[in-house]
LUMROSE-696791 format. One record per residue (C-alpha): residue in three letters; x, y, z; residue number from 1. Coordinates in steps of 0.001 Angstrom, whole numbers. Each point is the difference from the previous one (the first is absolute). Example, Ala and Ser with C-alpha at 12.3 -4.5 7.8 and 13.67 -1.06 7.14 Angstrom:
# LUMROSE-696791
<romar rest="ALA" xx="12300" yy="-4500" zz="7800" nr="1"/>
<romar rest="SER" xx="1370" yy="3440" zz="-660" nr="2"/>
This chain:
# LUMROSE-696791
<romar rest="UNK" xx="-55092" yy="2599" zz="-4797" nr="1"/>
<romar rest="UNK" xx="-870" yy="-1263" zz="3350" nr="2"/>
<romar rest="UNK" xx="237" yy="-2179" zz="3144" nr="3"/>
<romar rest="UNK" xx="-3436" yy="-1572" zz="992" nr="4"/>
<romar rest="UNK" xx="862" yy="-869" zz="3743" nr="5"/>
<romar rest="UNK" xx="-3341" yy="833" zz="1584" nr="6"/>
<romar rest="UNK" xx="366" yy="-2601" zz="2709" nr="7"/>
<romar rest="UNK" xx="-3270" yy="-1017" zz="-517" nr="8"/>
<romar rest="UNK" xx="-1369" yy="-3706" zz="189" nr="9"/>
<romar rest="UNK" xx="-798" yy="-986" zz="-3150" nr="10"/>
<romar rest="UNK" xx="-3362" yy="-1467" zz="1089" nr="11"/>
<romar rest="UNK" xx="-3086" yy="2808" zz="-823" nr="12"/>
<romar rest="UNK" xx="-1953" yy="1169" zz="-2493" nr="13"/>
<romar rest="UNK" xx="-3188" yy="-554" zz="-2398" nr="14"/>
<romar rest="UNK" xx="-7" yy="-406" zz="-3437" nr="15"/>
<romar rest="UNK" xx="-3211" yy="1400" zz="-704" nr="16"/>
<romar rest="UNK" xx="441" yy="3508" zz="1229" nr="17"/>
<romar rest="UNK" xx="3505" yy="643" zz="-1865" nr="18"/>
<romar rest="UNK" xx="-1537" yy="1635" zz="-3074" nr="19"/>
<romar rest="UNK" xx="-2932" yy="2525" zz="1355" nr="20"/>
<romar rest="UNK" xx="2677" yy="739" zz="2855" nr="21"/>
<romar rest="UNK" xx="3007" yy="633" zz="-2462" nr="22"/>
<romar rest="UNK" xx="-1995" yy="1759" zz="-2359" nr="23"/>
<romar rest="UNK" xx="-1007" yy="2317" zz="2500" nr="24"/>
<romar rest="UNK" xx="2845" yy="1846" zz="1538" nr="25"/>
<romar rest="UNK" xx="1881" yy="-745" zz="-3083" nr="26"/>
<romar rest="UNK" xx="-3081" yy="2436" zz="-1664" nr="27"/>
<romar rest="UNK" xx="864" yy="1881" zz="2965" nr="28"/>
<romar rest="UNK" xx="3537" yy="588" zz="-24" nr="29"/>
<romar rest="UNK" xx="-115" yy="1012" zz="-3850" nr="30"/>
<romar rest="UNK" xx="-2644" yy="2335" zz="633" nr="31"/>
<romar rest="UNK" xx="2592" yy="1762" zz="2372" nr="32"/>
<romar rest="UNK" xx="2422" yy="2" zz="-2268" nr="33"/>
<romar rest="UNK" xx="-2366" yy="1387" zz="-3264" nr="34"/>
<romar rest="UNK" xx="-881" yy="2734" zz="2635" nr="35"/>
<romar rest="UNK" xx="3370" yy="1423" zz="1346" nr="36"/>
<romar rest="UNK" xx="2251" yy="-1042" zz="-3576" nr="37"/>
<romar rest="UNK" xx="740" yy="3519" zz="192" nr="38"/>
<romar rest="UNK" xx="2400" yy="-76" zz="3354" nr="39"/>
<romar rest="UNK" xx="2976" yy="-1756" zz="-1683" nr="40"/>
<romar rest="UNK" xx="447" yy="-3263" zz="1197" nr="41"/>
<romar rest="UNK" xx="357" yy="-3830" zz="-847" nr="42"/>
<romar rest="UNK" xx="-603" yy="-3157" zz="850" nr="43"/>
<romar rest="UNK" xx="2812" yy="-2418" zz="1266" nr="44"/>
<romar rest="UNK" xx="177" yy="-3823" zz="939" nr="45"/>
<romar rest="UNK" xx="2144" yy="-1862" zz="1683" nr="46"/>
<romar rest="UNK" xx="1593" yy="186" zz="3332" nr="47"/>
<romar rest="UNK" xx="-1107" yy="1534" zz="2704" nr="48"/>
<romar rest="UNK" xx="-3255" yy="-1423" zz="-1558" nr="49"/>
<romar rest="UNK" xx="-997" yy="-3397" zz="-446" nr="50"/>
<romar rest="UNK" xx="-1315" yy="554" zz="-3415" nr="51"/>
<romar rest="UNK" xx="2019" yy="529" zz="-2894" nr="52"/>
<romar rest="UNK" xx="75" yy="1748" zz="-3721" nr="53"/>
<romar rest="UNK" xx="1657" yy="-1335" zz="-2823" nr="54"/>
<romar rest="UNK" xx="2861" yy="2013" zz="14" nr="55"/>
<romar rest="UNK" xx="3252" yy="-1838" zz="113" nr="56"/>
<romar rest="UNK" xx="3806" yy="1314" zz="603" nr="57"/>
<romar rest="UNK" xx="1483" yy="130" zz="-3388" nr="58"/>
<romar rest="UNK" xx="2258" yy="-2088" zz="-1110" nr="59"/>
<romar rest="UNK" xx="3230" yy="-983" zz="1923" nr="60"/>
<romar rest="UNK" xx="-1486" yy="2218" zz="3149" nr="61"/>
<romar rest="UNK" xx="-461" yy="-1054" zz="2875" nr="62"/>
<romar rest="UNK" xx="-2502" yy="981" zz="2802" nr="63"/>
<romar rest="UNK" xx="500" yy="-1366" zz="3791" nr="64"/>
<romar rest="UNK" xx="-2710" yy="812" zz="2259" nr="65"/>
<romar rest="UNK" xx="1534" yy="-357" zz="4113" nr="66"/>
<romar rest="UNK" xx="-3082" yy="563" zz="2615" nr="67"/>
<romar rest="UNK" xx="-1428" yy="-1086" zz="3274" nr="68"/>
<romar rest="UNK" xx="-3023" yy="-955" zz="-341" nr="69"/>
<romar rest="UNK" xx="-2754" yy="-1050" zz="2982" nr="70"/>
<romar rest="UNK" xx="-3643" yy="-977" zz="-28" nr="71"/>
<romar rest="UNK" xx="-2213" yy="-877" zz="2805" nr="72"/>
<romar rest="UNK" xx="-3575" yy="-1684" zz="414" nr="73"/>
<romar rest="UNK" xx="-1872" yy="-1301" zz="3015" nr="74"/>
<romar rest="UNK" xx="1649" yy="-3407" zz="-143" nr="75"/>
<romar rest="UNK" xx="3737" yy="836" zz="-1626" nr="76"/>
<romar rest="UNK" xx="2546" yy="2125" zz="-69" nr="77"/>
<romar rest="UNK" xx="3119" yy="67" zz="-2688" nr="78"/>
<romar rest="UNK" xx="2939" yy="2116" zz="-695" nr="79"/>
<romar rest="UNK" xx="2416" yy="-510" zz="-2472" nr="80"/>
<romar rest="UNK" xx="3070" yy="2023" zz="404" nr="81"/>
<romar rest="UNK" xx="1635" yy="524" zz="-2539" nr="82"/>
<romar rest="UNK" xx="-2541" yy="-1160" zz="-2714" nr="83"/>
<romar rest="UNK" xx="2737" yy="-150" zz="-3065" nr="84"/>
<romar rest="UNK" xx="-2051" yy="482" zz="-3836" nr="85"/>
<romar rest="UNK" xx="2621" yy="-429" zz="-2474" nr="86"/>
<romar rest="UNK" xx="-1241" yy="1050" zz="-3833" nr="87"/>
<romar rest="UNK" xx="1983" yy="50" zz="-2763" nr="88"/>
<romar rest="UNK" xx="-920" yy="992" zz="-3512" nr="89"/>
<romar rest="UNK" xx="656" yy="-2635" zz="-3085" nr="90"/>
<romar rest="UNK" xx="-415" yy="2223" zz="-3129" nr="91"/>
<romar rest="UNK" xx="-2946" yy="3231" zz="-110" nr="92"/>
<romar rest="UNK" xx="-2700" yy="-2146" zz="1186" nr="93"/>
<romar rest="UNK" xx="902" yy="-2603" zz="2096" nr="94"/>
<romar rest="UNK" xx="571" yy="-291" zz="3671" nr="95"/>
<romar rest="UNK" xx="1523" yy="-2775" zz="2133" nr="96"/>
<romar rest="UNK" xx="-893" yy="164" zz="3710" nr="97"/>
<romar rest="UNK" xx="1159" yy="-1873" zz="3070" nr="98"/>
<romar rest="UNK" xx="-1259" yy="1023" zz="3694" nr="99"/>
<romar rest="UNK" xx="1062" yy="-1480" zz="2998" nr="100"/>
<romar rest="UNK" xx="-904" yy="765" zz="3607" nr="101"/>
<romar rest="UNK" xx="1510" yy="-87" zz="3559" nr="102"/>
<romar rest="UNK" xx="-2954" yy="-441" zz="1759" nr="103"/>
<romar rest="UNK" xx="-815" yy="-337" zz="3134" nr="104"/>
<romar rest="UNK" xx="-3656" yy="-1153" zz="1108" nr="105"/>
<romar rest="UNK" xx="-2564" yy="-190" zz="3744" nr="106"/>
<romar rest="UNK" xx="-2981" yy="-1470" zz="43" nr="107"/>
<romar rest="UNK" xx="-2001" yy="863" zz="2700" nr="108"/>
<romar rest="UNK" xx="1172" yy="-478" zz="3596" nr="109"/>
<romar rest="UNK" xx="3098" yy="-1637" zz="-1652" nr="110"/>
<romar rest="UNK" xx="3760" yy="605" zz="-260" nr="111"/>
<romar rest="UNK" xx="1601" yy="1782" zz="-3266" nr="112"/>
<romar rest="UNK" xx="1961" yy="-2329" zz="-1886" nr="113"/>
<romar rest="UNK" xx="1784" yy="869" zz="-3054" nr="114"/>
<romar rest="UNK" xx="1709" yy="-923" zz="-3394" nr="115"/>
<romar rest="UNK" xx="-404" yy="-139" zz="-3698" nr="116"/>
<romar rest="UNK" xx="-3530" yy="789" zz="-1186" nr="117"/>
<romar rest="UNK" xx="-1342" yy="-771" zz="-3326" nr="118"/>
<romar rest="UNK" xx="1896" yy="430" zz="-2907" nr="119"/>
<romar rest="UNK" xx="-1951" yy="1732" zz="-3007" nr="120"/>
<romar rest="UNK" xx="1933" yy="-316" zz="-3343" nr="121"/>
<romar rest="UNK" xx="-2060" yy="1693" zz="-3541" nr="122"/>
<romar rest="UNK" xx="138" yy="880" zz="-3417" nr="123"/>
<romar rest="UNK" xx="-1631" yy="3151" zz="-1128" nr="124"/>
<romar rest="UNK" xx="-884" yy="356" zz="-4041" nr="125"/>
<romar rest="UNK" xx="-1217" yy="3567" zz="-1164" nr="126"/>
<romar rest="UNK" xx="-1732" yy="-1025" zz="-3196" nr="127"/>
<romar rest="UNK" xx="-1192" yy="3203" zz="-1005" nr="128"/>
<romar rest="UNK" xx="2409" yy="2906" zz="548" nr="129"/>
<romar rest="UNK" xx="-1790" yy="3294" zz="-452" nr="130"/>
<romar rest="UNK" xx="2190" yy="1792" zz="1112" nr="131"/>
<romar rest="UNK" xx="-84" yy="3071" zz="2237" nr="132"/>
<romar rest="UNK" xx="-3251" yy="1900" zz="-1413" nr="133"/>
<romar rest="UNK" xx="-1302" yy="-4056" zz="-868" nr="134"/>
<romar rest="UNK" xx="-1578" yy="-3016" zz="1029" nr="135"/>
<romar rest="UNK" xx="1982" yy="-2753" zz="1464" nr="136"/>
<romar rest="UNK" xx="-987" yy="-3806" zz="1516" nr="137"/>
<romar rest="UNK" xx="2251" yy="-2271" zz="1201" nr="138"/>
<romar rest="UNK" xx="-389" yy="-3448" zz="1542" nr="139"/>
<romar rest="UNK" xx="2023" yy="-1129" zz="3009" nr="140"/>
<romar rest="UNK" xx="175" yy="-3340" zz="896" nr="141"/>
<romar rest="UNK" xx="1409" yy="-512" zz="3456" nr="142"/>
<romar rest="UNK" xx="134" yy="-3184" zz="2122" nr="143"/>
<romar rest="UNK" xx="347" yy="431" zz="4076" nr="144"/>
<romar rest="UNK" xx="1638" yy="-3276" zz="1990" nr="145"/>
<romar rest="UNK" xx="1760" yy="-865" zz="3062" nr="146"/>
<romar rest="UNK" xx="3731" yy="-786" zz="-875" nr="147"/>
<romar rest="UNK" xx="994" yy="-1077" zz="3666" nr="148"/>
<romar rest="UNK" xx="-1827" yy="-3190" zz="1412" nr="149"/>
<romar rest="UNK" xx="876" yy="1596" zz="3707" nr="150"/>
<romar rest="UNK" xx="-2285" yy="2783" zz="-774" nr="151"/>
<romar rest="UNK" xx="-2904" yy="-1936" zz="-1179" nr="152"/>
<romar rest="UNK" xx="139" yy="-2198" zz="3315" nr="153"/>
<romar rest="UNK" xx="416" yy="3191" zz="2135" nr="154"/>
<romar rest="UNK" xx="-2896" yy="2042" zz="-1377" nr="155"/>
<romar rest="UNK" xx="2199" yy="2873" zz="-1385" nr="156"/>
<romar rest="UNK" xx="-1118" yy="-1438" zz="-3704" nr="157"/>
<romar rest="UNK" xx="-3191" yy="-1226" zz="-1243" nr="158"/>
<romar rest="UNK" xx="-327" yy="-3664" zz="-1190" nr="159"/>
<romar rest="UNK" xx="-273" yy="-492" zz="-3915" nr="160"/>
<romar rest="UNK" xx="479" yy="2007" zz="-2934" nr="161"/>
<romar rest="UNK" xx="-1979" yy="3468" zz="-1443" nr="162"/>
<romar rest="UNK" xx="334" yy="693" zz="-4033" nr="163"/>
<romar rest="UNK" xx="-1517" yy="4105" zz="-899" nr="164"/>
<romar rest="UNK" xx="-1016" yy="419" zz="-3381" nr="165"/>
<romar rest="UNK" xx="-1104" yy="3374" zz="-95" nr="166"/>
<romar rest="UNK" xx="-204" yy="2650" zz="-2994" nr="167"/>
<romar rest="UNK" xx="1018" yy="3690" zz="753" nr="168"/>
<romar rest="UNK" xx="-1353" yy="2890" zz="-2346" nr="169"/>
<romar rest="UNK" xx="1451" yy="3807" zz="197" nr="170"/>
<romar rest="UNK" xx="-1134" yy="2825" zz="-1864" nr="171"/>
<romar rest="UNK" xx="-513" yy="3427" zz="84" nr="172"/>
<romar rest="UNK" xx="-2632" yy="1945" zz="1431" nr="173"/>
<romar rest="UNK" xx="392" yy="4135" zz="-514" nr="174"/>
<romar rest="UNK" xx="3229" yy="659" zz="1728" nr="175"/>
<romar rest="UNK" xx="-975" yy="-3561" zz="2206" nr="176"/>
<romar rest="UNK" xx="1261" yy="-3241" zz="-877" nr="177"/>
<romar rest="UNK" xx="-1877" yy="-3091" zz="1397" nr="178"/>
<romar rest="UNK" xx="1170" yy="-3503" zz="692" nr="179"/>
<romar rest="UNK" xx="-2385" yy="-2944" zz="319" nr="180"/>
<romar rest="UNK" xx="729" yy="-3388" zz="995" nr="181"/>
<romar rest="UNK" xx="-2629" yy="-3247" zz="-138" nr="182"/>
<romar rest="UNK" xx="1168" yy="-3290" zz="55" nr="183"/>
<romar rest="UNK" xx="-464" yy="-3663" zz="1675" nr="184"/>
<romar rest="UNK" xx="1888" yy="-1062" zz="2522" nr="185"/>
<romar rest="UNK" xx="237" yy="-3925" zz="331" nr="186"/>
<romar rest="UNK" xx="866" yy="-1172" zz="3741" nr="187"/>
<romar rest="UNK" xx="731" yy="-4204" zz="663" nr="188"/>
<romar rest="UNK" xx="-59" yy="28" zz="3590" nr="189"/>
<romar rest="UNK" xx="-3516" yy="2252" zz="361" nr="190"/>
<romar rest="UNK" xx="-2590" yy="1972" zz="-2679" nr="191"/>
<romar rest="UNK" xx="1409" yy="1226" zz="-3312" nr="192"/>
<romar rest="UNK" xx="-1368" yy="3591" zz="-62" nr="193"/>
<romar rest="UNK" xx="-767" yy="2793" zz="-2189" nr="194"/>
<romar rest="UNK" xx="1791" yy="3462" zz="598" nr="195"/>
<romar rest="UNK" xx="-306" yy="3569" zz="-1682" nr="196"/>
<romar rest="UNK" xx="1430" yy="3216" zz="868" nr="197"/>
<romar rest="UNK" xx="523" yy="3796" zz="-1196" nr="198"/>
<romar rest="UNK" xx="2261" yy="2689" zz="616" nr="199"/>
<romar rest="UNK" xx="-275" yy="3714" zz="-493" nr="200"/>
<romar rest="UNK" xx="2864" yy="2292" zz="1072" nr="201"/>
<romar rest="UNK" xx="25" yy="3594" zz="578" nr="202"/>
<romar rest="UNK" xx="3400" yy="2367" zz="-173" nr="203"/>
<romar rest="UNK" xx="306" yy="1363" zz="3237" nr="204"/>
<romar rest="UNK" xx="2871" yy="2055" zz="-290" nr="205"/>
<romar rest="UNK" xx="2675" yy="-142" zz="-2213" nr="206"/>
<romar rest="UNK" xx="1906" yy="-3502" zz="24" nr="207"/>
<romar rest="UNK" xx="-2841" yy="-990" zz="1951" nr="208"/>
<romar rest="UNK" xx="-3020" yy="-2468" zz="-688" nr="209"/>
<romar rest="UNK" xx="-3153" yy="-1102" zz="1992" nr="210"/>
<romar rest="UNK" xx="-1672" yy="-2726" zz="-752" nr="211"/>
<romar rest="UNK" xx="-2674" yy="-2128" zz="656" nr="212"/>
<romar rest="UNK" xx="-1027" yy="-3290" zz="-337" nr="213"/>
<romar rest="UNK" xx="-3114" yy="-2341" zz="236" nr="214"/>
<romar rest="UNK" xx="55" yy="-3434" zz="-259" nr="215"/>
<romar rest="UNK" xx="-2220" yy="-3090" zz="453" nr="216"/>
<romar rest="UNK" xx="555" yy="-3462" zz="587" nr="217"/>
<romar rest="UNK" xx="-3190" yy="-2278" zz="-920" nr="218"/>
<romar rest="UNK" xx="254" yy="-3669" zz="883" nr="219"/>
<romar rest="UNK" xx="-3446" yy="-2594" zz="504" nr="220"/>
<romar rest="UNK" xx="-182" yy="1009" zz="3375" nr="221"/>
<romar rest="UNK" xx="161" yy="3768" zz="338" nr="222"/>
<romar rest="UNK" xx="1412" yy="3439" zz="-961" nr="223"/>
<romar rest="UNK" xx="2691" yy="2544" zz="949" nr="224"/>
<romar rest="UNK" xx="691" yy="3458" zz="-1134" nr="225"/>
<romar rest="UNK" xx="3464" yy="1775" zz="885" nr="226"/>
<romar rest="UNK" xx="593" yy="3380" zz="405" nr="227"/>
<romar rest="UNK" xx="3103" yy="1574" zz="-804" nr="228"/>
<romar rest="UNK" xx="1793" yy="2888" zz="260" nr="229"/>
<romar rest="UNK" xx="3311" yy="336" zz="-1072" nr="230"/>
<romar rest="UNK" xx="3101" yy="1951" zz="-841" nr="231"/>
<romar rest="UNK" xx="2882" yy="520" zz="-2502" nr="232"/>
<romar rest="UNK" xx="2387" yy="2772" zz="699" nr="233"/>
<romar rest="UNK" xx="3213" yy="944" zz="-2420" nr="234"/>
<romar rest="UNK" xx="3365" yy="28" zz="2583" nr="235"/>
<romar rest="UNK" xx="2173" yy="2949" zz="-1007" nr="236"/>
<romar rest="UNK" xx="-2081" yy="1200" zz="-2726" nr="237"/>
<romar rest="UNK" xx="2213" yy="2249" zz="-1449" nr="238"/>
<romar rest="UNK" xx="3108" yy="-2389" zz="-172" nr="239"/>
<romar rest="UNK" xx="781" yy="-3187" zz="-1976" nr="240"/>
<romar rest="UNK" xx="-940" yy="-2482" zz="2871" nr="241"/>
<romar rest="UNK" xx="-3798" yy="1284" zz="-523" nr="242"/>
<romar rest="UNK" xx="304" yy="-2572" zz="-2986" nr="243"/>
<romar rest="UNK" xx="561" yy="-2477" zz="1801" nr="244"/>
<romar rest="UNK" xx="-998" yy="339" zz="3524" nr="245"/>
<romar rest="UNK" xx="-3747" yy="399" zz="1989" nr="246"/>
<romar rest="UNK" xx="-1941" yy="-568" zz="3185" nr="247"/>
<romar rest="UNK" xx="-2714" yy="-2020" zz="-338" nr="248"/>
<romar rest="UNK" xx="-2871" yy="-349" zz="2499" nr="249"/>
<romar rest="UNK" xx="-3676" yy="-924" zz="520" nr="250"/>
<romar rest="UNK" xx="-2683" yy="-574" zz="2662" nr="251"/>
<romar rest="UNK" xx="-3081" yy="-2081" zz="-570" nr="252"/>
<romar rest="UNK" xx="-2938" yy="-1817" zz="1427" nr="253"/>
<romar rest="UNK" xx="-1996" yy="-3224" zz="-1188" nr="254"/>
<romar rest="UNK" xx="-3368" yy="-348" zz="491" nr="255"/>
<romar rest="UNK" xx="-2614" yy="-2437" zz="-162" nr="256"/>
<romar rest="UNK" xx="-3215" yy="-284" zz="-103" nr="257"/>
<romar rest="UNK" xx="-1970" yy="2785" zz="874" nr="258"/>
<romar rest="UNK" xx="-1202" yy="-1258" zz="3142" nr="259"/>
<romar rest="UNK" xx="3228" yy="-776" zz="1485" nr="260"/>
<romar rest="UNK" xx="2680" yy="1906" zz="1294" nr="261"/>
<romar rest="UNK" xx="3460" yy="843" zz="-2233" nr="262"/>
<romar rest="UNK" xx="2066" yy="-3219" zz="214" nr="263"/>
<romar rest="UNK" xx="3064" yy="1353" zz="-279" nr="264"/>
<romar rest="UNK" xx="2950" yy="2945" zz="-580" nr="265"/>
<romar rest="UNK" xx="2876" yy="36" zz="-2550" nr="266"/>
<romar rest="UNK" xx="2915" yy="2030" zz="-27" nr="267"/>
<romar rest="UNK" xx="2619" yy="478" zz="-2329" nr="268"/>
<romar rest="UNK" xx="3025" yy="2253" zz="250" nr="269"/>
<romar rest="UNK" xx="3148" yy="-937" zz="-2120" nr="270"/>
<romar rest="UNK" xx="2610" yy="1647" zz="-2723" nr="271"/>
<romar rest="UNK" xx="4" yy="-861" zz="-3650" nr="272"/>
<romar rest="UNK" xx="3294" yy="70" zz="-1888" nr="273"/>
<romar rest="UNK" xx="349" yy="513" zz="-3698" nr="274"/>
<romar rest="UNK" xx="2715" yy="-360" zz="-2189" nr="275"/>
């Protein structure tokens, strides 16, 4: 389950390099994960990562993620703070989701100027339920607008509508599980664009996970690749609120072509509350 607030114009990337590009680190990253499936570890999407899995929160549960979240590139900066993710589960495999931003924005040599962001609102579908030592896919349709006129005319939102359809698969790999996300994302105000990301996680200590994330962004005009690192950490393990209370964090960098320098850093730090 995730936010996908990358701050990142939605202008960029070519078509025709999505599937050697994908296929590669995706090869990649499951290569890592056939070779170490002995350390104990799993996959996991969602926030702090801008990919997600297709696991949902069960029914009647909820799942609110609260963050601050900043990116920066040459031309921009952002910050939304707090970013609020509400999720809520409807039955064992469906997931209602509603994210809305404080955000405040700089171009550059401008002043900050701040209010409500875009507004993403989804519906995520596991199909195929697995379960834990199975394969899963899920679809999640989400649809990112500006609800606030003032923040379209001041820059803090982006003109126009974008609809994700993207299809997440989990499963197992050793002690590993994988998550894998491709889908189209459709843009009115700029190019509709392809995306596709992984995630591999790695138990760093106990009620601890590492992760890390790649993900690429194709559009006719170019390509970017993020790189993410990220963390999920159990608060008071060995009490009740460890159910329903973590930190959440990441730090990544975009990249574009390979001649260029990186265009810009994310970072993500936040809580996620279950109940």
């Amino acid at each position: 389950m995730t936010s996908r607030r990358t701050f990142r114009d939605s202008s960029g990337l070519a078509e025709l390099h999505v599937a050697p590009r994908a296929r590669a680190w995706t090869a990649a990253l499951l290569a890592v994960a056939l070779g170490a499936a002995a350390t104990g570890a799993r996959g996991q999407g969602g926030p702090p990562l801008v990919a997600d899995d297709p696991e949902t929160p069960g029914d009647d549960n909820w799942e609110t993620n609260l963050a601050f979240i900043a990116g920066r590139s040459r031309a921009r900066s952002a910050v939304a703070m707090p970013d609020v993710d509400i999720n809520y589960g409807l039955g064992e495999r469906i997931q209602l989701k509603l994210d809305m931003p404080l955000e405040s924005v700089r171009n550059s040599g401008g002043d900050w100027k701040t209010g409500l962001g875009a507004v993403q609102i989804g519906v995520k579908w596991r199909f195929v339920d697995g379960g834990e030592s199975g394969l899963s896919v899920s679809t999640y349709p989400q649809l990112l607008s500006s609800w606030v006129r003032a923040s379209t005319r001041r820059g803090i939102a982006d003109p126009g509508r974008q609809f994700l359809l993207p299809v997440e698969v989990a499963f197992p790999v050793g002690e590993f599980r994988l998550d894998l996300e491709v889908g189209r994302n459709f843009v009115t105000s700029g190019p509709s664009q392809w995306v596709a990301g992984a995630i591999l996680g790695h138990a760093c200590r106990a009620g601890t996970e590492c992760l890390l994330e790649l993900r690429e962004t194709v559009d006719a005009q170019g390509s970017s690749l993020l790189v993410n690192l990220g963390l999920h950490h159990d608060l008071g393990l060995h009490h009740d609120l460890s159910r329903s209370l973590s930190l959440i964090a990441a730090l990544g960098r975009e990249f574009g072509p390979s001649s260029t320098e990186p265009r810009s850093v994310l970072f993500y730090l936040g809580v996620q509350i279950r109940r």
